[in-house]
N, CA, C and O atoms as a GROMACS GRO file, in nm:
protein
  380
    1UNK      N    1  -0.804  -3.109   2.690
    1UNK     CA    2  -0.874  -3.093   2.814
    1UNK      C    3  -0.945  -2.958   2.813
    1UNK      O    4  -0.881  -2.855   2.790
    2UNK      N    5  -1.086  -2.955   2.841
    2UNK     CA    6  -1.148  -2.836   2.910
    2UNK      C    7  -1.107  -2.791   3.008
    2UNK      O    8  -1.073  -2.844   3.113
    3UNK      N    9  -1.109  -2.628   2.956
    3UNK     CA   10  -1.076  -2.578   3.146
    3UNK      C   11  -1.206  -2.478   3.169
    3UNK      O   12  -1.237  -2.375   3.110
    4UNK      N   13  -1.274  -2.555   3.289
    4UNK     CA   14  -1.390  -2.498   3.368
    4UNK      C   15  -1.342  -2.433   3.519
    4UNK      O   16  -1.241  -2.425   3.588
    5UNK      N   17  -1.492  -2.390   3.521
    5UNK     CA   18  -1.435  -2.368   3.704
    5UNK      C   19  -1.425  -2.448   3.770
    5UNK      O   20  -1.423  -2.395   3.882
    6UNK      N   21  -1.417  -2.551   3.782
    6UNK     CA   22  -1.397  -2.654   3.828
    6UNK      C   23  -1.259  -2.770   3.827
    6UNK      O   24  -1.239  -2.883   3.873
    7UNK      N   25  -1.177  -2.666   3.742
    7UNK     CA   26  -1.033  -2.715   3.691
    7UNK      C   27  -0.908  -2.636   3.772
    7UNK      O   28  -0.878  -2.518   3.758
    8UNK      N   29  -0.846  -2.734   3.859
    8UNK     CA   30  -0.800  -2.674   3.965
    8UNK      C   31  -0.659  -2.594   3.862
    8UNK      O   32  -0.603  -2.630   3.758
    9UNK      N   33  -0.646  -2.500   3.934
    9UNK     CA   34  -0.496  -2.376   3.882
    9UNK      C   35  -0.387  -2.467   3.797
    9UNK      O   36  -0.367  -2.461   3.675
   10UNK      N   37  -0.323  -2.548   3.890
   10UNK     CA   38  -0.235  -2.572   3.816
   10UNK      C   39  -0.238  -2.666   3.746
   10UNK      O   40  -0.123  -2.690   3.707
   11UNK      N   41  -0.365  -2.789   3.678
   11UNK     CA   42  -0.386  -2.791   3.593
   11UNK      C   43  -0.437  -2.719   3.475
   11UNK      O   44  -0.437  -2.759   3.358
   12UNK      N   45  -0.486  -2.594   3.528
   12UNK     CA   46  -0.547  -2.507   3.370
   12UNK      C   47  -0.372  -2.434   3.313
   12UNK      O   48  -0.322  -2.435   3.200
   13UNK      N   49  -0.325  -2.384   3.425
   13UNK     CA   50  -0.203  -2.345   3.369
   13UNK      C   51  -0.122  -2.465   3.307
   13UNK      O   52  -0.054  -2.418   3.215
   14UNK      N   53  -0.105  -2.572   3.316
   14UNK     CA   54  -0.047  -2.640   3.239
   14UNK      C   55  -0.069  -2.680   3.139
   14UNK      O   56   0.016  -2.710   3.055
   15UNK      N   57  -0.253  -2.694   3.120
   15UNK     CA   58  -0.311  -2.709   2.994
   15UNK      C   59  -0.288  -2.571   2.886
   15UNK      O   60  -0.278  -2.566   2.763
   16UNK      N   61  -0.285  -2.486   2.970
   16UNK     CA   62  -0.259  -2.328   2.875
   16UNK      C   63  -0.136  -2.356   2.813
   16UNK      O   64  -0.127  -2.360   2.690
   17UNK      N   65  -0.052  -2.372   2.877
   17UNK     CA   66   0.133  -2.405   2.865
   17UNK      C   67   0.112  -2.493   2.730
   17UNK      O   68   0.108  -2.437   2.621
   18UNK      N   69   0.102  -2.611   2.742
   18UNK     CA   70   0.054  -2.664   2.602
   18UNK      C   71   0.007  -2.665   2.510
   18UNK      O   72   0.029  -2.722   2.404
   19UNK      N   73  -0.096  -2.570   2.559
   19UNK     CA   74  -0.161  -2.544   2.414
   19UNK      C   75  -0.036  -2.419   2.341
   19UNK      O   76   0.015  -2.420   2.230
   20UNK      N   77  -0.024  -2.351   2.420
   20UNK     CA   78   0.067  -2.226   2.388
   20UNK      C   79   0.164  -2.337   2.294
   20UNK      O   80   0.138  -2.369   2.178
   21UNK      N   81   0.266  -2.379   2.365
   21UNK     CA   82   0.352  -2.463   2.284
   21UNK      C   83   0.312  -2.520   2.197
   21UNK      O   84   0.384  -2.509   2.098
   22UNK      N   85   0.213  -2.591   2.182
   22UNK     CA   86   0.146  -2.637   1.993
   22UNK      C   87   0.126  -2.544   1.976
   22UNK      O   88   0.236  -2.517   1.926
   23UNK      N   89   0.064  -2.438   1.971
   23UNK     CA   90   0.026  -2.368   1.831
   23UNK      C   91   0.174  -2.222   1.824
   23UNK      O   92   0.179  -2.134   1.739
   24UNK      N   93   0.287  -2.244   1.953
   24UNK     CA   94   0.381  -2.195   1.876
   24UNK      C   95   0.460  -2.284   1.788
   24UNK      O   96   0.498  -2.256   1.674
   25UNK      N   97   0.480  -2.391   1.850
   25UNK     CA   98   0.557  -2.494   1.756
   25UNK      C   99   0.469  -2.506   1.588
   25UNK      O  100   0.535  -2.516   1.485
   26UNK      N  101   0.333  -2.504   1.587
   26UNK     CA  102   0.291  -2.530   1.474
   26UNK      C  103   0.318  -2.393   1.395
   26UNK      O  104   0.329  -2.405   1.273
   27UNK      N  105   0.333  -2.241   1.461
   27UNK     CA  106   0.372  -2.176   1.386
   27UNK      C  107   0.536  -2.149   1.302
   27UNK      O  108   0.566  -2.079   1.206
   28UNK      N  109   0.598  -2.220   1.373
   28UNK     CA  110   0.752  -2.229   1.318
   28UNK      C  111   0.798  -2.133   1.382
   28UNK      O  112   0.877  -2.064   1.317
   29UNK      N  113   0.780  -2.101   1.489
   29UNK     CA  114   0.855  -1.968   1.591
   29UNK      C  115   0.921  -2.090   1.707
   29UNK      O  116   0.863  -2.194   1.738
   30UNK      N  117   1.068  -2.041   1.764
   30UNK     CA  118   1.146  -2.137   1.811
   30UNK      C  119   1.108  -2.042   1.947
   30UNK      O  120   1.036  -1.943   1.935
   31UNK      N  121   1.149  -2.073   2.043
   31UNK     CA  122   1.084  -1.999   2.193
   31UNK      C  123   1.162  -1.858   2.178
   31UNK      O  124   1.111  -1.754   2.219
   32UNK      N  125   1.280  -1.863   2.121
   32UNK     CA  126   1.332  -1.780   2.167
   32UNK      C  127   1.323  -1.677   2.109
   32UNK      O  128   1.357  -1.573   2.166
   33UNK      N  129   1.254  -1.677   1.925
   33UNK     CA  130   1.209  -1.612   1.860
   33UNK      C  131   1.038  -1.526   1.910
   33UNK      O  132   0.993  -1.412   1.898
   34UNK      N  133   1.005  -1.607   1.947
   34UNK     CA  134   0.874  -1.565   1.996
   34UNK      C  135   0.909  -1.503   2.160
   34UNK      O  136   0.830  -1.410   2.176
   35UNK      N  137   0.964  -1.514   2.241
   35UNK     CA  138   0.967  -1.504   2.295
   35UNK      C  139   1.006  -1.314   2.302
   35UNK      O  140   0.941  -1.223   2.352
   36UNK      N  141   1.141  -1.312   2.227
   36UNK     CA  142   1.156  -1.170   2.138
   36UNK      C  143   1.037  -1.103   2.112
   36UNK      O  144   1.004  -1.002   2.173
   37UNK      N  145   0.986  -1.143   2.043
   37UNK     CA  146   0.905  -1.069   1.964
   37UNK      C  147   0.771  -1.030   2.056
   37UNK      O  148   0.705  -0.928   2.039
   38UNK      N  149   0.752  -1.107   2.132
   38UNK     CA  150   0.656  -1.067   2.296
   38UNK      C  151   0.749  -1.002   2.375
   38UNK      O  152   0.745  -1.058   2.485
   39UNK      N  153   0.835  -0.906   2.377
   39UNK     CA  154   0.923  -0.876   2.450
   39UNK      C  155   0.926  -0.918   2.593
   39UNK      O  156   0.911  -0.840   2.687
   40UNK      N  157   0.949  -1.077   2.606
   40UNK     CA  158   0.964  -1.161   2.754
   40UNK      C  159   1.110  -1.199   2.726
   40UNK      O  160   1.184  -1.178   2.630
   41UNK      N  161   1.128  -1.268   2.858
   41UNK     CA  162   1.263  -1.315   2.818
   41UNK      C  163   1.221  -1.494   2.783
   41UNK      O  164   1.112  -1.549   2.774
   42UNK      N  165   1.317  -1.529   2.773
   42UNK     CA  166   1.304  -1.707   2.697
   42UNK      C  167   1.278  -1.797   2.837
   42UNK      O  168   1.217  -1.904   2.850
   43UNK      N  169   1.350  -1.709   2.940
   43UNK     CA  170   1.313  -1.809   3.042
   43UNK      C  171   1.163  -1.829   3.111
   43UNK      O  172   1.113  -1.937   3.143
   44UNK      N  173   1.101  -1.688   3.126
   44UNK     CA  174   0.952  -1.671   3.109
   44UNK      C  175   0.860  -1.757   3.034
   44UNK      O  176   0.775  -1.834   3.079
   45UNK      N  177   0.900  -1.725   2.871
   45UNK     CA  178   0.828  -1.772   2.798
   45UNK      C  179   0.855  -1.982   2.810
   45UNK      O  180   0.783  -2.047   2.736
   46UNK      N  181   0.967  -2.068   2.911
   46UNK     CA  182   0.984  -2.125   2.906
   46UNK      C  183   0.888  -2.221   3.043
   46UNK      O  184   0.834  -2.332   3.051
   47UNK      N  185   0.909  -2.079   3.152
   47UNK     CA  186   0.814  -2.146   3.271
   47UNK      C  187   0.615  -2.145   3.203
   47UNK      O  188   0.529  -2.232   3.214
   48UNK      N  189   0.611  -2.028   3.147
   48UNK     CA  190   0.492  -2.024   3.081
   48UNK      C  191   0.453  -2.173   3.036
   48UNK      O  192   0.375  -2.242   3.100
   49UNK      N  193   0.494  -2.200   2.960
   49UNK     CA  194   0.506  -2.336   2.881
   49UNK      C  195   0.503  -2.475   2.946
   49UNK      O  196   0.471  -2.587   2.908
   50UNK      N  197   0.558  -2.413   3.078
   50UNK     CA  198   0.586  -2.558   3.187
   50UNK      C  199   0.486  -2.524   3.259
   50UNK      O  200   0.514  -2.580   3.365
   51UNK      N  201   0.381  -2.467   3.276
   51UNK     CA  202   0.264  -2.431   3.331
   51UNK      C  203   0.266  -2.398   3.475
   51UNK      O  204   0.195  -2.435   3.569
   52UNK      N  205   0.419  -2.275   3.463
   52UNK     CA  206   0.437  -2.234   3.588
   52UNK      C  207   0.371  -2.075   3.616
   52UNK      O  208   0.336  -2.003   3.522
   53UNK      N  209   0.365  -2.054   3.691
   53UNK     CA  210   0.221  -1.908   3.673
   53UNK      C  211   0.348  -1.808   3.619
   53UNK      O  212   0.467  -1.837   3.612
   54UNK      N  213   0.281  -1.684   3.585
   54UNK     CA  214   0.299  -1.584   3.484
   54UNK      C  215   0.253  -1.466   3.522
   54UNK      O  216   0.200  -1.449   3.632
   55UNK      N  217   0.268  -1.376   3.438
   55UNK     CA  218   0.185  -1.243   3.414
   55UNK      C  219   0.143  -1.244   3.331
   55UNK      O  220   0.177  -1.307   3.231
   56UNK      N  221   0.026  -1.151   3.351
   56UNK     CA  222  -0.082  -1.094   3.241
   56UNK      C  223  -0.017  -1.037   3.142
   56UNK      O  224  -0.076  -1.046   3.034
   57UNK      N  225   0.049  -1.002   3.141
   57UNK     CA  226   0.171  -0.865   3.090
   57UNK      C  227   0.238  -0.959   3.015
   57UNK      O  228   0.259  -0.920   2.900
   58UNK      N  229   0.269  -1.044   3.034
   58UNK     CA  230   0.349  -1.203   2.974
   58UNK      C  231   0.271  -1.245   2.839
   58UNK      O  232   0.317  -1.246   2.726
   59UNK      N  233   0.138  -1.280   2.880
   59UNK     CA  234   0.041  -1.359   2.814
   59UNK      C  235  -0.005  -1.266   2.695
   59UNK      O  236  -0.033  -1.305   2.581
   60UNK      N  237  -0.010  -1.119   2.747
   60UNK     CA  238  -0.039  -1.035   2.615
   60UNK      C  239   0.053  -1.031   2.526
   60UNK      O  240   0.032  -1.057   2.407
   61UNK      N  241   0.140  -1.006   2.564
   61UNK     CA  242   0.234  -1.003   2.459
   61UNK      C  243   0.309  -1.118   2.406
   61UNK      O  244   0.395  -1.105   2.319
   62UNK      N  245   0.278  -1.225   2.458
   62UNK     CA  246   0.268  -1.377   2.364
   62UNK      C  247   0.176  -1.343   2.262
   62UNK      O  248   0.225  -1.308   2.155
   63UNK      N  249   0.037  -1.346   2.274
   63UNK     CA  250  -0.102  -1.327   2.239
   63UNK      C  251  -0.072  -1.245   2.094
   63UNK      O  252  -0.072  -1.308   1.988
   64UNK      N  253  -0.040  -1.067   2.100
   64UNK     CA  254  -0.011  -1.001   2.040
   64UNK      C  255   0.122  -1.053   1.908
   64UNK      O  256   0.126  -1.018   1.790
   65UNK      N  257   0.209  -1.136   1.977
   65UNK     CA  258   0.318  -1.189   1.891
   65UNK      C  259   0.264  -1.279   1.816
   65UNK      O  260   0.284  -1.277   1.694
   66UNK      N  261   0.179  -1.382   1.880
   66UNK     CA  262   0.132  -1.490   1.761
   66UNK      C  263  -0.004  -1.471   1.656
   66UNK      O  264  -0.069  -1.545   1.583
   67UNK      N  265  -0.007  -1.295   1.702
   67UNK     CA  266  -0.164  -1.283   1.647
   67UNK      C  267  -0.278  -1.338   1.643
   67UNK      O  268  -0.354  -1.378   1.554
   68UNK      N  269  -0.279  -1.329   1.825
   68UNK     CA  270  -0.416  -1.371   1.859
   68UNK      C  271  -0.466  -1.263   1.935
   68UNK      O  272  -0.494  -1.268   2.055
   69UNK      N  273  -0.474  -1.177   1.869
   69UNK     CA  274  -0.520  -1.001   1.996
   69UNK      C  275  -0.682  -1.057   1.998
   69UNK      O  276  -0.717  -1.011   2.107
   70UNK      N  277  -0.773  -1.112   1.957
   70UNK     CA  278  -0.912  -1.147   1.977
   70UNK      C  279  -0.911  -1.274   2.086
   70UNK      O  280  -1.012  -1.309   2.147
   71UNK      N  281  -0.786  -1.333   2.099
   71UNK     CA  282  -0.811  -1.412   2.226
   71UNK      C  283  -0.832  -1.305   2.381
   71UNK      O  284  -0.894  -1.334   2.483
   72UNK      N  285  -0.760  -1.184   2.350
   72UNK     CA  286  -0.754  -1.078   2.431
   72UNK      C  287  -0.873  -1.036   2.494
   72UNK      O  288  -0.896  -1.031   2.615
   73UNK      N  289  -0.961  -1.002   2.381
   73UNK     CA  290  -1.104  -0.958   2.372
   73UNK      C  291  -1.185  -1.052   2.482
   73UNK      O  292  -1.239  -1.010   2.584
   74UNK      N  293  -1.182  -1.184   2.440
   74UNK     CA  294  -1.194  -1.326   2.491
   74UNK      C  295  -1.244  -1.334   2.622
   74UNK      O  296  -1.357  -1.367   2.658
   75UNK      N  297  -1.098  -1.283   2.722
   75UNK     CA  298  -1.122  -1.338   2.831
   75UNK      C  299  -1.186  -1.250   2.924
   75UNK      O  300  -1.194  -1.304   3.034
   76UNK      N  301  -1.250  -1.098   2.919
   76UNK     CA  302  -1.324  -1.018   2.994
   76UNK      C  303  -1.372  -0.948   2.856
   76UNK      O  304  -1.304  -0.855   2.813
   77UNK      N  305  -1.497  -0.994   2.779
   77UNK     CA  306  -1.532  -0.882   2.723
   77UNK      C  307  -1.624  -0.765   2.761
   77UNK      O  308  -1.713  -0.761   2.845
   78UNK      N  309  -1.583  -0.678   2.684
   78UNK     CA  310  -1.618  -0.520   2.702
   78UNK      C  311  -1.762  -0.552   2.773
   78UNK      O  312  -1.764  -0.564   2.896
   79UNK      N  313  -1.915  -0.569   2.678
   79UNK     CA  314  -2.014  -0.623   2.718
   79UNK      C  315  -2.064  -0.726   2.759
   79UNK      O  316  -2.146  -0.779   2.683
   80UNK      N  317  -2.032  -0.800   2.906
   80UNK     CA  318  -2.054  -0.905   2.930
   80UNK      C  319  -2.216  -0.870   2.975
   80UNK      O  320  -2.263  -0.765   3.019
   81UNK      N  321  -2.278  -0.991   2.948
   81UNK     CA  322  -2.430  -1.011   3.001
   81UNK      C  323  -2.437  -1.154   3.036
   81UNK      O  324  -2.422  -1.240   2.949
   82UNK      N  325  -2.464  -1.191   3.190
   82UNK     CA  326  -2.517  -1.298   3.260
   82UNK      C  327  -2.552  -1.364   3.207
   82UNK      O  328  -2.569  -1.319   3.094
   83UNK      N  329  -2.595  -1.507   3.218
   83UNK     CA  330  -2.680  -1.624   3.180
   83UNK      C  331  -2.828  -1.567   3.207
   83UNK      O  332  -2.919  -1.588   3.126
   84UNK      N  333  -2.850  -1.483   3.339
   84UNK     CA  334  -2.959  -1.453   3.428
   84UNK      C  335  -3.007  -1.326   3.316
   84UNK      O  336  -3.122  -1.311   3.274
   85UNK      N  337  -2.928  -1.270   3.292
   85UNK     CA  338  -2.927  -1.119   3.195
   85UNK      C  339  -3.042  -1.135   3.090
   85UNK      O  340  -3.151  -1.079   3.079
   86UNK      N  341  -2.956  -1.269   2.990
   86UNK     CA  342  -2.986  -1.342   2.901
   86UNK      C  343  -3.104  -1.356   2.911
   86UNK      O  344  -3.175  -1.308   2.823
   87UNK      N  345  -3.148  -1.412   2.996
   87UNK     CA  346  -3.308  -1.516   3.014
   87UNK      C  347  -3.368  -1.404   3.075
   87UNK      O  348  -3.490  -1.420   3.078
   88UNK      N  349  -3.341  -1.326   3.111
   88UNK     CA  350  -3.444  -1.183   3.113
   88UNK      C  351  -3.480  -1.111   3.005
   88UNK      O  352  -3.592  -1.060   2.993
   89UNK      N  353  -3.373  -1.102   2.906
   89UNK     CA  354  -3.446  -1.050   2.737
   89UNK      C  355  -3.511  -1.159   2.669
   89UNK      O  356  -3.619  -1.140   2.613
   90UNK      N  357  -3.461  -1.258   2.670
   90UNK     CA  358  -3.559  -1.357   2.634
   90UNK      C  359  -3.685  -1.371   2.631
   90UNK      O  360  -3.762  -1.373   2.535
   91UNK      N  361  -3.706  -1.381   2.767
   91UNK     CA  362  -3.859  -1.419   2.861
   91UNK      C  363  -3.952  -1.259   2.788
   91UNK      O  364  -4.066  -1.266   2.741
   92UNK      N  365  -3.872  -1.132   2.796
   92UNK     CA  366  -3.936  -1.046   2.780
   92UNK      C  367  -3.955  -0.956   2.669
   92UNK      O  368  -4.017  -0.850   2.667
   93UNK      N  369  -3.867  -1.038   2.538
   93UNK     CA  370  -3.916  -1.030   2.409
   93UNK      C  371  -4.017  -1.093   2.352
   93UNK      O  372  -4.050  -1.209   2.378
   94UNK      N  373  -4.070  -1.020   2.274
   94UNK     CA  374  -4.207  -1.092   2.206
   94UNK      C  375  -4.238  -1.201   2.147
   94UNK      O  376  -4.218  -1.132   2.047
   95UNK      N  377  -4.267  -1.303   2.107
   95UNK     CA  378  -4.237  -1.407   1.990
   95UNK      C  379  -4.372  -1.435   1.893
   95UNK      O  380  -4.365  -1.513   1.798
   0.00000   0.00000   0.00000
């Protein structure tokens, strides 16, 4: 499933929850191992998973444990530029 703006909360958190769980399960980390190693506790990392809300503080240091620090980058990057931004260098570069 896509998650847009248009994807109400507690379906995107549950879709997150799942995905989290495949690609920890596909890494061979058991919750409680990963869960360690994100310094959360297992029960956290368990509501996480059940796509019960969280912290930011949670999610990084999942992120950081499974070595995904560029999903980090991801979700506010440093230089964001508009759609509107966009189509203003566009329009006003040369071709």
């Amino acid at each position: 499933m896509q998650i847009t703006h248009l994807t109400p909360e507690a379906a995107a958190l549950a879709e997150l929850g799942e995905r989290l769980a495949r690609i920890r399960k596909q890494r061979g980390h058991s919750q409680e191992a990963l869960a360690k190693e994100a310094g959360i506790g297992v029960a956290t990392l368990r509501r996480i998973e059940d796509g019960r809300d969280s912290t930011l503080g949670s999610w990084l240091g999942i992120l950081r444990a499974l070595e995904m620090d560029t999903a980090i980058d991801g979700l506010l990057p440093e230089n964001y530029r508009s759609p509107l931004a966009l189509s203003l260098i566009h329009i006003s570069e040369p071709t």
